[in-house]
C-alpha positions, 0 to 999 in steps of 0.5 A: 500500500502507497500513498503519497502524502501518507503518514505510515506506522511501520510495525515489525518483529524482524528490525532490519526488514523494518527498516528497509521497508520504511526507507522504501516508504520514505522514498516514495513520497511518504513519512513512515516509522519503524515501531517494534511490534510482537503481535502475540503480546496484546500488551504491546499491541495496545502500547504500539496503537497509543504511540501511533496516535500520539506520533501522527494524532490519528490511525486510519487504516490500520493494515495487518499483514503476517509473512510465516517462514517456513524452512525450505526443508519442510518444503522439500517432497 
């Protein structure tokens, strides 16, 4: 998702992935952020959506996409 203009909250376990994606956004047009985010831990949900709204007033659209890594050896037939 991009929209130029938009302000985007960057949430991730994997720091390094995060980060690049975030530049990727800013590069495009777009402020973005890199919150570190554990969805298993509601707590840390909560905590994370307060910092959002806090850093950018609102949270609009909020988007949840989920990437499992499956090892190449559980693939293999």
């Amino acid at each position: 998702m991009r929209v130029q203009g938009a302000k985007v909250a960057v949430t991730d376990v994997l720091e390094k992935e995060g980060k690049i994606l975030a530049e990727e956004i800013y590069h495009s047009g777009s402020v973005a952020k890199l919150w570190h985010l554990d969805v298993s831990d509601e707590q840390e949900v909560k905590k994370v959506y307060a910092s959002v709204v806090t850093e950018y007033e609102r949270l609009d659209a909020p988007v949840i996409m989920q990437v499992l890594q499956v090892p190449t050896s559980l693939l293999a037939s």
